[in-house]
C-alpha positions as CSV (number, residue, x, y, z in Angstrom):
1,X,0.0,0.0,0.0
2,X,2.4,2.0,0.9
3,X,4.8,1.3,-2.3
4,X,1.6,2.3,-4.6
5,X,1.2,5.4,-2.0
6,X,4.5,6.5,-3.0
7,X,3.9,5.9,-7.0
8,X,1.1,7.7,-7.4
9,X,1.8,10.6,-5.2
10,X,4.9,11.0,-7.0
11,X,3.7,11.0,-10.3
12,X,1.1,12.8,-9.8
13,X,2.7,15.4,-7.7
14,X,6.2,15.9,-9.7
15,X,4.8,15.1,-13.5
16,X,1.2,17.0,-13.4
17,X,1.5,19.7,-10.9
18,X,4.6,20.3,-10.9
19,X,5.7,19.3,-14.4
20,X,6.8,22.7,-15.5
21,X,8.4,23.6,-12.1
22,X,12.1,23.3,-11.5
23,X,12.2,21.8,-8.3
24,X,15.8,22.0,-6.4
25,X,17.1,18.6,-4.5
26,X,16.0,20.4,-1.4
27,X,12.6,21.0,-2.5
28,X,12.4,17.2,-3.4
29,X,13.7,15.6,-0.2
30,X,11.3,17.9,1.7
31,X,8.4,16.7,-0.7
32,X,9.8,12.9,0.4
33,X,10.5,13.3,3.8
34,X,7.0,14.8,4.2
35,X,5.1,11.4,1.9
36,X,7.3,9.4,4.2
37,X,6.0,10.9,7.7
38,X,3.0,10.5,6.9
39,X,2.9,7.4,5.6
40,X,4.9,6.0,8.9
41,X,2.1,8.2,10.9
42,X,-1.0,6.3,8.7
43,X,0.2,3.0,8.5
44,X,1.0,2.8,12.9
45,X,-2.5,3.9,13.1
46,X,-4.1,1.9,10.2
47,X,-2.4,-1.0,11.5
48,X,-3.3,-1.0,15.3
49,X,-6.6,-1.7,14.0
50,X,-6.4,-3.8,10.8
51,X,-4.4,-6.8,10.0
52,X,-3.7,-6.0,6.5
53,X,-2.7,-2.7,4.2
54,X,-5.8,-2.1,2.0
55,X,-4.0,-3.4,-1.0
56,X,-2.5,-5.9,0.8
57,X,-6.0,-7.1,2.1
58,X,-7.2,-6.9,-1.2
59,X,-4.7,-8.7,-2.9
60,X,-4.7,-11.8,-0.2
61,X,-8.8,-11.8,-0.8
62,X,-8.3,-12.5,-4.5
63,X,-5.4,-15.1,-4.0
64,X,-7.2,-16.7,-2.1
65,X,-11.0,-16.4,-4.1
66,X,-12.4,-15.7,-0.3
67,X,-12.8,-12.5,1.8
68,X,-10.3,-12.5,4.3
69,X,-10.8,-11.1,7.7
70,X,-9.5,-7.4,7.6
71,X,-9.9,-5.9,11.7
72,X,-7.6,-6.9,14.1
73,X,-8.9,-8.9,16.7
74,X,-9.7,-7.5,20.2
75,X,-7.3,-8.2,22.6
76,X,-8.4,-9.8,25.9
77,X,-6.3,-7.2,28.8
């Protein structure tokens, strides 16, 4: 999820926005550094609750031709 995250925020962001735009290598690693935070921030919380990314989930449901339990069980403390 994560990986396809990155893709299309990337090419979205740096070939249609900002296509004409010459970013500098600062620019950039801010623009990165930023994606990455708050992909680090989404998955910890997306992941407390489920047991699989989205895609992940979504790809493990058609391997297996079955839907897949997705929350994460409740813990018995």
């Amino acid at each position: 999820t994560n990986y396809l995250t990155q893709t299309v925020l990337g090419v979205t962001m740096l070939t249609l926005w900002w296509g004409d735009v010459n970013l500098s290598r600062t620019m950039i690693a801010v623009w990165i550094l930023g994606v990455w935070g708050l992909q680090l921030w989404w998955s910890t919380w997306w992941l407390a609750r489920f047991r699989y990314g989205p895609f992940e989930w979504a790809w493990r449901c058609a391997t297996y031709r079955t839907w897949q339990p997705l929350r994460q069980k409740a813990s018995s403390a």
